[in-house]
C-alpha positions in Angstrom: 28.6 13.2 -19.5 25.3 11.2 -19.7 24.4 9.2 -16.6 25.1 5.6 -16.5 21.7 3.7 -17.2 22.8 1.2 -14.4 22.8 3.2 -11.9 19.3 5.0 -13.1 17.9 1.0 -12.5 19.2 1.2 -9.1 17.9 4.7 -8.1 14.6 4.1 -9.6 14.3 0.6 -7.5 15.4 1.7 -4.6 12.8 4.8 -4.6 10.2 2.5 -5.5 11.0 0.4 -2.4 11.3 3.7 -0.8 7.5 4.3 -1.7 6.4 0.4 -0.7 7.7 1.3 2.6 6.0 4.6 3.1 2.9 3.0 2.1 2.9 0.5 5.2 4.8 2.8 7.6 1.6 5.6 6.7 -1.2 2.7 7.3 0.7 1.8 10.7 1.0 5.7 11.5 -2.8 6.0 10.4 -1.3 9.1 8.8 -3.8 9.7 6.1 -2.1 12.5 4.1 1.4 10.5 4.0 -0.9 7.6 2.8 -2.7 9.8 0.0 0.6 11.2 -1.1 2.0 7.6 -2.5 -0.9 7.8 -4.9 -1.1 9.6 -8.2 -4.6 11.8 -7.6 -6.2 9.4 -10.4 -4.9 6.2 -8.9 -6.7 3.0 -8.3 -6.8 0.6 -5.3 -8.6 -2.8 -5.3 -9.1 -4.3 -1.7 -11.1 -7.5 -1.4 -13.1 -7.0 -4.5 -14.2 -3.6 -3.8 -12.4 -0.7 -7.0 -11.7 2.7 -5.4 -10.7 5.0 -7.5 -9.0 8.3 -7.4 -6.6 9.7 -4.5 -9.6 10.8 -1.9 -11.6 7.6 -2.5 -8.4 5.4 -1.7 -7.7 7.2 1.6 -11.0 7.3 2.4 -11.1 3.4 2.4 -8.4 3.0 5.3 -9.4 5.9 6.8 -12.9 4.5 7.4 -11.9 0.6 7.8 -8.3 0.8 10.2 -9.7 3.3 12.4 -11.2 0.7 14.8 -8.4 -0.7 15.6 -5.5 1.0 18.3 -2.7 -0.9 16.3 -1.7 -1.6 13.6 1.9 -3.5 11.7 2.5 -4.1 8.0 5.2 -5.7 7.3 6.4 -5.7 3.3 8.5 -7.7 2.0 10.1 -9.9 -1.2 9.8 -6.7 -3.0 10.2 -7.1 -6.7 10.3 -4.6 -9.0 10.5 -3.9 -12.9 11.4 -1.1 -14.6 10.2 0.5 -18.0 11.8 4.0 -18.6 9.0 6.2 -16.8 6.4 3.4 -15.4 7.4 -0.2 -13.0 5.8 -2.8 -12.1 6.3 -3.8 -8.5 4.8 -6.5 -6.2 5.5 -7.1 -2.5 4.4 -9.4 0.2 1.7 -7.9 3.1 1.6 -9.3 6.5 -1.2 -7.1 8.2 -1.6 -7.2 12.3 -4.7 -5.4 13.3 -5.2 -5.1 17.1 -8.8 -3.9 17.9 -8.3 -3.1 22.0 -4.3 -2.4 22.8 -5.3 -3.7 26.2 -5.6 -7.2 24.8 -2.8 -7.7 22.5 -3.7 -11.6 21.8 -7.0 -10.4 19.6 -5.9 -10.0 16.3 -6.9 -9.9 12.9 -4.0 -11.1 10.3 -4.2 -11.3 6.8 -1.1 -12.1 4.3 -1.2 -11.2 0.7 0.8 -9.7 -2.1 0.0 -5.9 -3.5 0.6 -5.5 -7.3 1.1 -2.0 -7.8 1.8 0.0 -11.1 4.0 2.7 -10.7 4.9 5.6 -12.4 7.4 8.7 -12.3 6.0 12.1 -11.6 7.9 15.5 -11.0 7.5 14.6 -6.8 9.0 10.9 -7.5 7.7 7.5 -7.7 4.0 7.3 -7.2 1.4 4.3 -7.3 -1.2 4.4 -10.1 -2.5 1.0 -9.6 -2.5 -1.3 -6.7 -4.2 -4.0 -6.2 -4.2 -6.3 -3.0 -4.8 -10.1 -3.2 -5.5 -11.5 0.5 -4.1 -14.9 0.7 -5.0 -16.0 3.9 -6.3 -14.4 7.5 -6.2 -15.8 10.6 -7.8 -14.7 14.1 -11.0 -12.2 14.5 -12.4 -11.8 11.0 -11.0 -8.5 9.2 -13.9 -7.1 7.1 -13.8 -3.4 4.9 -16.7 -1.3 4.3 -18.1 -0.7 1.4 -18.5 3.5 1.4 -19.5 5.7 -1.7 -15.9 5.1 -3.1 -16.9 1.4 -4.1 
């Protein structure tokens, strides 16, 4: 008995929202590895203009620009998500708190944006190939990225 295609849709989005929440909840964690591991190795990440390219060059990004900061919260949200046999395309909301000093709470820098991702199925599961952020807006202390020798 062959398995109903319906349900396939449903498993494959809710593993790709699945991913879009590890994503956040391993930039919050500043847990590198978990981040790294929602990549393909030859994925690509555009962040404010800046192309990174390949598993170690994205984590290298956040593990050089988040750092600074003692907290962090991403929020995701208004996920939606398309699905072609093997591959997906996916979009969510970002709503990105970045605290510099957790003994002042009311410094912040916010940004809001969407991430278009490109996903596709490998023998672990869902995995981004392609994501790229669009900041929309930011608010409070300025929130700037390096540019290291993954740009």
């Amino acid at each position: 008995m062959s398995e109903d295609p319906r349900l396939r849709l449903l498993l494959d989005r809710a593993e790709i929202g699945d991913l879009m929440l590890a994503f956040v909840a391993a930039l919050d964690a500043k847990d590198w590895d978990a981040y790294g591991e929602v990549f393909t190795e030859d994925a690509s990440f555009t962040i404010l203009g800046q192309a990174r390219h390949g598993r170690e060059a994205i984590v290298a990004g956040p593990g050089r620009d988040l750092t600074r900061y003692d907290a962090l919260q991403h929020f995701s949200c208004n996920h939606r998500i398309a699905v072609d046999g093997d591959e997906a395309e996916a979009s969510h909301y970002l709503l990105a708190v970045h605290v510099p000093d957790a003994g002042d709470p009311t410094s912040h820098a916010d940004i809001g944006g969407r991430y278009d991702c490109r996903c596709v199925r490998t023998a672990a599961g869902w995995r981004f190939a392609a994501v790229e952020l669009s900041v929309l807006w930011s608010a409070g202390t300025s929130f700037q990225i390096e540019h290291g020798d993954d740009a």
